[in-house]
N, C-alpha and C positions, 0 to 999 in steps of 0.2 A: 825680251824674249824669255831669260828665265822666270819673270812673272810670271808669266802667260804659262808659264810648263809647269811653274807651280802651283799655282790658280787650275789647272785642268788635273794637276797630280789630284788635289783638294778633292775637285768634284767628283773625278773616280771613285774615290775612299768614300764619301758620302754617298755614291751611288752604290755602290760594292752593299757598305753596312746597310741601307736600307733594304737592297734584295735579301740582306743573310737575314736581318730583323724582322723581314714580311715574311723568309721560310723559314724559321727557324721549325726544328726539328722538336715535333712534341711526341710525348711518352704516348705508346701503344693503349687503347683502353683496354684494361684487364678483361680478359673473358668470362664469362657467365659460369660459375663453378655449376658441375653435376649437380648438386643438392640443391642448388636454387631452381635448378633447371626438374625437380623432381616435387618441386616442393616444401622442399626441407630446409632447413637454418641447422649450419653444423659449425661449433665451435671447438678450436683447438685445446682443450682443457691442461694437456702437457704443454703448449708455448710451441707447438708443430709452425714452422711458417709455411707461407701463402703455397710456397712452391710444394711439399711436403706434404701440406694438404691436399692437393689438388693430385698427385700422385696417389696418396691414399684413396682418395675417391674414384680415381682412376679404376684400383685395384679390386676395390669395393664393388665398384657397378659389375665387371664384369665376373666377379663372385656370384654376386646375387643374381646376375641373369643364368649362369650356370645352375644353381640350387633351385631359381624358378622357374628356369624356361622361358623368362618373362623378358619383355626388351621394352620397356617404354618410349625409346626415343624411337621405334622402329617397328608398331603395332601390327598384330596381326590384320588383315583385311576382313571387312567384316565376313561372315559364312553369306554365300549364294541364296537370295529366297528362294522357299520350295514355288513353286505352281501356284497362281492363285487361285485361293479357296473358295472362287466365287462360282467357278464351271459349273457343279453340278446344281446349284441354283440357276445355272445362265440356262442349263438343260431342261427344267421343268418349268421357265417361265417361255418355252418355246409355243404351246399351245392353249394360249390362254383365251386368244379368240377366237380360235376355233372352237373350243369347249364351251366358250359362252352363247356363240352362237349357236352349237348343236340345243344347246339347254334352252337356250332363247326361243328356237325355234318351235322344238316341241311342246313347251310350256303355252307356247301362243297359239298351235294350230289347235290345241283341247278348248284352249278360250275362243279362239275364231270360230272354229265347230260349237262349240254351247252359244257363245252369244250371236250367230248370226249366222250360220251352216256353212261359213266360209272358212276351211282348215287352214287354204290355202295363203288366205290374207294376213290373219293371225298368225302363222307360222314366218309368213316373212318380216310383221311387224316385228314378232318377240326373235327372230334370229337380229335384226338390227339392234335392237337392246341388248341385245346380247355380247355382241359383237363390242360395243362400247362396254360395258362391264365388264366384259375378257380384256381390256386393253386398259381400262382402271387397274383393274387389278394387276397385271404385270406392269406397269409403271410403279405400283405401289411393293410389288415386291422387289423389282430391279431396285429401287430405293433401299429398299431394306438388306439385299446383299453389299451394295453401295456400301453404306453405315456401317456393316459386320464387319466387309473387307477391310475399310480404316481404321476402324477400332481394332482391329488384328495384327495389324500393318505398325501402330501407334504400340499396342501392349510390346510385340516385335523389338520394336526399337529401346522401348525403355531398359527391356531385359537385358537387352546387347549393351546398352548405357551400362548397367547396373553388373554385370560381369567385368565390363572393361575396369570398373572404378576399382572390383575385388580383385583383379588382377592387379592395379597399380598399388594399390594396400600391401598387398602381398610382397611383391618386389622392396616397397618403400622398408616393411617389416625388414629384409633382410639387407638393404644395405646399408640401415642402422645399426643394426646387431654386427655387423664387420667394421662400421666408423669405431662403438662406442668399443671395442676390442681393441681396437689402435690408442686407443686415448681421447677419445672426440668426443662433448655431449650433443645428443642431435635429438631434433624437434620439431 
């Protein structure tokens, strides 16, 4: 019987250490400092540690969002687009077969009349031509506001690209100049 109480004390304690050995308790991963998270590589040139640092950047970020206005972690949304610039192209391509008919028509009832004394036939032939020329052409123009719009649409975006970047420039400018004030060099 005290075997048996021994032999099971045993197994406990191997059972016990293997749970403690499968959870043992591992160190937190370090969190992503501000400066990596900006871009930047900032070292402690004074011998600052990790915690020190990360306090100084603390203090830094919200320096430099004060002086720029600027919050990188927390961007402005981009501006509303205005109206698209395609309406008053969408307005003149509204009677394109009408117009080619009226032209169609008239242009063939002077031919129908000279070649044959029939105005009337002529007139209906060149309205039908007509009618398909007016509807070439606004497919070819609708195209062509098509193309403007995204080309506009495109320039658009690059700009808004190309401000955000000068905004994050800007920001990065100054929460360098607040590291490299503490003792930091940053890069």
């Amino acid at each position: 019987m005290i075997r048996s109480a021994r032999s099971s004390s045993v197994l406990l304690g191997i059972a016990l250490s293997s749970v403690a050995f499968g959870q043992a308790p591992t160190a937190p991963a370090p969190a992503k400092p501000l400066s990596s998270s900006l871009g930047l590589v900032v070292f402690p040139a004074k011998g600052q540690s990790a915690q020190v640092q990360s306090q100084d950047e603390g203090e830094c970020y919200t320096w430099a969002k004060g002086q720029t206005g600027i919050d990188p972690m927390n961007p402005a949304p981009p501006p509303a687009q205005a109206a698209s610039t395609s309406q008053p192209a969408a307005q003149q391509q509204g009677g394109q077969r009408l117009r080619g008919a009226a032209r169609g028509a008239a242009a063939g009832a002077v031919i129908g009349e000279v070649a044959s004394d029939d105005a009337g036939k002529g007139a209906a032939i060149g309205a039908t031509a007509g009618v398909l020329k007016g509807g070439a052409e606004s497919r070819k123009q609708k195209e062509q506001a098509q193309q403007q719009a995204a080309q506009q649409q495109q320039q658009a975006a690059q700009q808004q690209q190309a401000a955000v970047q000068q905004q994050k420039d800007q920001f990065n400018k100054g929460f360098a100049a607040c590291l490299e004030a503490k003792g930091y060099t940053v890069k």
